[in-house]
Backbone as CSV, one residue per row, in Angstrom:
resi,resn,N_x,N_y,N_z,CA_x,CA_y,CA_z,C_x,C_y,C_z
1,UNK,161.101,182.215,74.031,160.154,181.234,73.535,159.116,181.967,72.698
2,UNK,158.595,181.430,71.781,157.597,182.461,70.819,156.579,181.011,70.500
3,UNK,155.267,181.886,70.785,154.056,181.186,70.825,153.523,181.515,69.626
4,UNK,153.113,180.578,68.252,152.720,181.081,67.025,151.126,181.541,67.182
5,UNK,150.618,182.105,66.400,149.299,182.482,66.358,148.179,181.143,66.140
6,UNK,147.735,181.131,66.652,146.403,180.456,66.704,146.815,179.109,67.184
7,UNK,148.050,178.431,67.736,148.392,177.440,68.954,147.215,177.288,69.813
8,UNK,146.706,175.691,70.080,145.856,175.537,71.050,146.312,174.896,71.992
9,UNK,145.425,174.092,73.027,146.273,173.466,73.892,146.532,172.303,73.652
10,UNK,147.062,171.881,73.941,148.151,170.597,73.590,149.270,170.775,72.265
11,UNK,149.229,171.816,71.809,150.246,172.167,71.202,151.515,172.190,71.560
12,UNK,152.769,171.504,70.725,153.882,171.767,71.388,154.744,172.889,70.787
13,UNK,155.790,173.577,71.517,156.823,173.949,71.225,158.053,173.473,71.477
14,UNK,158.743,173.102,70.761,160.159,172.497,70.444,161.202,173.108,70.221
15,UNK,162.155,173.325,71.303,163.273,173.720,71.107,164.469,171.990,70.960
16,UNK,165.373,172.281,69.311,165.785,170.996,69.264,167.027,171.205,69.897
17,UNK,167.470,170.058,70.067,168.970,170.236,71.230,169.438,171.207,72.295
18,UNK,168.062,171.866,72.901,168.538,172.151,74.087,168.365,171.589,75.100
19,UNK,167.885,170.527,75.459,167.855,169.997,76.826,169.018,169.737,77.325
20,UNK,168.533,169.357,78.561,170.298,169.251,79.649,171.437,168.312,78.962
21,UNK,173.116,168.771,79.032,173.883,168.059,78.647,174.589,167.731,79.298
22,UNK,174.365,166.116,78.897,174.931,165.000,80.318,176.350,164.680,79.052
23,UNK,177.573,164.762,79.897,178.606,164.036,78.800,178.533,162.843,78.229
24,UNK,179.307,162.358,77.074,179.092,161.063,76.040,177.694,161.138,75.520
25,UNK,176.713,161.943,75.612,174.930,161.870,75.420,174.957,162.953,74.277
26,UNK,174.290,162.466,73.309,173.590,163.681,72.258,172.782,164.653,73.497
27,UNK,172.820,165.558,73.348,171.642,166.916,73.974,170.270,166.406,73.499
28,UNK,169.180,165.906,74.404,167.481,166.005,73.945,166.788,167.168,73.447
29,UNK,165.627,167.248,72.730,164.955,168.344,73.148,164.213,168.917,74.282
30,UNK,163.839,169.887,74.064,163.528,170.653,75.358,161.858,170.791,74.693
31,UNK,160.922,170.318,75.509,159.441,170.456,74.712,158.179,171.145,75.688
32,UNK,157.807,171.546,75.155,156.794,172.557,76.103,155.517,172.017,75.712
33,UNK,154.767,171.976,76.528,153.266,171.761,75.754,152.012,173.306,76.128
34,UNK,151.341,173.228,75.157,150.949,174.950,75.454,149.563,174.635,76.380
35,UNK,149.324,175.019,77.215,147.847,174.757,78.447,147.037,176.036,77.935
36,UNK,146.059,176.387,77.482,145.269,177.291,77.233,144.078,177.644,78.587
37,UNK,144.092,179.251,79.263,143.223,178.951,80.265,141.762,179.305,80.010
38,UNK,140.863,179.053,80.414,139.949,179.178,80.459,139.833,180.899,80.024
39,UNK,138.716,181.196,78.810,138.198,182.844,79.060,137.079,183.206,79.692
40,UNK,136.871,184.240,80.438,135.401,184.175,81.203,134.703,184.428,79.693
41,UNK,134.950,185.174,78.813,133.621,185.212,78.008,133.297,184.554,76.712
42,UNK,134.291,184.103,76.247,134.788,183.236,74.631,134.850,181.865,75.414
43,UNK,134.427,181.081,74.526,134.581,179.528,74.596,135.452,178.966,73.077
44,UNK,136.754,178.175,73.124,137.587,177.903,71.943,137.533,176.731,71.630
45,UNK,136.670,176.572,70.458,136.923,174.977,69.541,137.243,174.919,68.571
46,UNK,138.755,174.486,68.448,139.209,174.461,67.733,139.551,175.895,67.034
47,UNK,139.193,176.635,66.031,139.815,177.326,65.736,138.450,178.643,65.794
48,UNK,137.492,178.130,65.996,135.705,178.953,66.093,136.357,179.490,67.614
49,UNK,135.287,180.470,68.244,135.260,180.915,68.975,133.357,181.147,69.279
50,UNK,133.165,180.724,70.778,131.721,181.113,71.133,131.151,181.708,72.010
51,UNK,130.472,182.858,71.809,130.319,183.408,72.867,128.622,183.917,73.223
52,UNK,127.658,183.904,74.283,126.991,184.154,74.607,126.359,185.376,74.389
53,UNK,125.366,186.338,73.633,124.719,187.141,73.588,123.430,187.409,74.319
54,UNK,123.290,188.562,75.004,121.986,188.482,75.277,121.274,189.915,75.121
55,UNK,119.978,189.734,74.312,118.839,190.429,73.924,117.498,190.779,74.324
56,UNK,117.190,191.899,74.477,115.804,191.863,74.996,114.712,191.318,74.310
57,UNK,113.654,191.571,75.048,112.394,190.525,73.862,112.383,191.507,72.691
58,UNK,112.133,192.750,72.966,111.973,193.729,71.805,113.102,194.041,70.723
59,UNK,114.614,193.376,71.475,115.573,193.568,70.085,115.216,191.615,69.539
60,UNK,114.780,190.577,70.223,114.626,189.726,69.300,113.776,189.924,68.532
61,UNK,112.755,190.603,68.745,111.066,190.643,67.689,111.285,191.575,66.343
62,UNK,112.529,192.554,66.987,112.603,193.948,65.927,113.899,194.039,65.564
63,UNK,114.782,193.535,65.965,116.219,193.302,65.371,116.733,193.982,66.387
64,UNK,118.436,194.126,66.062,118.894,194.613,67.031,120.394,194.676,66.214
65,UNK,121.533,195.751,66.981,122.594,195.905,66.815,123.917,195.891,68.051
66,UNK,124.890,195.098,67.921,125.311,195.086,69.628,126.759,194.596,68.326
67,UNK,127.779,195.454,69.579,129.583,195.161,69.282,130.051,194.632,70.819
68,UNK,130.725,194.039,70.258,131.112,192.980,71.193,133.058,193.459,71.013
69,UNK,133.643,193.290,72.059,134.689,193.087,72.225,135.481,192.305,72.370
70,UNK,136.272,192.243,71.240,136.967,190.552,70.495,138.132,190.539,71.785
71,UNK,138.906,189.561,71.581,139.942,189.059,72.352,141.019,190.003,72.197
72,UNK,141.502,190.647,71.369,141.957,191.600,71.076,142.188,193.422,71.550
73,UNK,140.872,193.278,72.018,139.680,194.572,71.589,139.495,195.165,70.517
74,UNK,139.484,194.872,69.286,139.051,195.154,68.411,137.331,194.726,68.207
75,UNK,136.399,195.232,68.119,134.899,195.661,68.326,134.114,194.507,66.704
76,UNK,133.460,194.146,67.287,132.748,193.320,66.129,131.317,193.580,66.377
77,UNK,130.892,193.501,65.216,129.459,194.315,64.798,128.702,192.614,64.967
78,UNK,127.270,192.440,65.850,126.563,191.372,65.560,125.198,191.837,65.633
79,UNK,124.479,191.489,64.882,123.107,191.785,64.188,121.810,190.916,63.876
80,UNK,120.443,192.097,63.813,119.967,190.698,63.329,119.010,191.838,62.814
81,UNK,118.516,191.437,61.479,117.242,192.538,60.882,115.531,191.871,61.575
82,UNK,115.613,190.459,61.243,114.737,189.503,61.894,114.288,189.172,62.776
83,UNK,113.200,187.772,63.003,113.354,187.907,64.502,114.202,187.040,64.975
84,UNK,114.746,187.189,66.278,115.834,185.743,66.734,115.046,184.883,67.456
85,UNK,115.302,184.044,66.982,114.426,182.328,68.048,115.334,182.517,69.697
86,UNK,115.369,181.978,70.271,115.834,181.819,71.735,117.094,180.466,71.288
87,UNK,117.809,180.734,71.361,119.137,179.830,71.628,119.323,179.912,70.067
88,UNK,119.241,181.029,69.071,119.726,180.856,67.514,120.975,181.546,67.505
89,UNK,121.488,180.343,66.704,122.849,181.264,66.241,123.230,182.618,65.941
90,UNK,124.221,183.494,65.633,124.375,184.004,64.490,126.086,183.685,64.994
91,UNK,126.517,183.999,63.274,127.972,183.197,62.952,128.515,184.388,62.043
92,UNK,129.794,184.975,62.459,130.577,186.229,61.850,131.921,185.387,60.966
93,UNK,131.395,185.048,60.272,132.636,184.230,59.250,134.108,185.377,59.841
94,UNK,135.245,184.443,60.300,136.748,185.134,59.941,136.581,185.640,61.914
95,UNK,135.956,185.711,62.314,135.818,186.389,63.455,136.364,185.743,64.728
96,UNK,136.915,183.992,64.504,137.861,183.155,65.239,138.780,183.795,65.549
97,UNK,139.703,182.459,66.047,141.096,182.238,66.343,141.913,182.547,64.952
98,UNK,143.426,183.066,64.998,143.887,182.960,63.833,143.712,180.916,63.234
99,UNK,144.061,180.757,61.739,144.635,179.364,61.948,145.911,179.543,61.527
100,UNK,146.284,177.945,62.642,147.765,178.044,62.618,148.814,177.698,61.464
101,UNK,149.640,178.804,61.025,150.391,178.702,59.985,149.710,179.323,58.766
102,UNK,148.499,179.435,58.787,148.060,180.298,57.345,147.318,181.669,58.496
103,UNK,148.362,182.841,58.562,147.674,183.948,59.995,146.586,184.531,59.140
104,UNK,146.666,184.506,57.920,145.203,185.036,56.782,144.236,184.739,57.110
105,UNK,144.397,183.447,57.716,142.393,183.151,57.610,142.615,182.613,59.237
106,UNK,141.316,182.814,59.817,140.515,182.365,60.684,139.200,181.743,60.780
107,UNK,139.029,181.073,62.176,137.386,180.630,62.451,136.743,181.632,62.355
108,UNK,135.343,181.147,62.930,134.293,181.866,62.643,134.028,182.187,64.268
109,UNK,133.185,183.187,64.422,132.864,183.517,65.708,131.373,183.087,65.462
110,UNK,130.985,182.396,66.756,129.203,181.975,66.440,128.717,182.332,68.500
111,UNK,127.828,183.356,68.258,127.277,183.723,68.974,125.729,183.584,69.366
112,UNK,125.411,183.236,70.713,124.202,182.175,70.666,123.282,183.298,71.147
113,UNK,122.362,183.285,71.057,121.847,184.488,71.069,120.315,183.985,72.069
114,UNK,120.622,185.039,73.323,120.005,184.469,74.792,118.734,185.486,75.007
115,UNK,117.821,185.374,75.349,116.507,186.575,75.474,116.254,186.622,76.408
């Protein structure tokens, strides 16, 4: 069975004419639906990804630099030169889920940024 990139849940996979074969009967398909589980640290909508940051008072007032470890583990850089408000975004364009069928582009990763 092969799960394409960036499949969410309720996605199906379809295998055509393999289901059980009863004689005189065309063969059905055989259909899977994909259940996605919960991540303790990423939250998935749709094709974004969100995840919780947290900062001291002195990296919100004076900026700050922190890598985070993607789903992958591949390391993503999140930043701020400014100051951060308490519950402000910041958003890493491409830093999602793949999307499905074009594996080039992805969501955005948006990280809420906690003091």
């Amino acid at each position: 069975m092969h799960i394409e990139k960036g499949m969410k849940d309720g996605d199906e996979v379809v295998f055509e004419r393999e289901a059980e074969q009863v004689p005189d009967m065309i063969q059905g398909d055989l259909v899977f639906n994909v259940k996605q589980k919960p991540h303790g640290r990423f939250k998935r909508v749709n094709d974004n990804l969100f995840v919780d940051l947290s900062v001291t008072l002195e990296e919100a007032l004076l900026g700050f630099q922190r890598r985070l470890s993607h789903l992958d583990g591949h390391l993503v850089e999140v930043s701020a030169d400014e100051v951060s408000q308490p519950f402000s975004w910041k958003v890493i364009r491409g830093e999602g889920m793949p999307k499905r069928g074009i594996y080039s582009e992805h969501g955005d990763l948006h990280a809420k940024i906690n003091i």
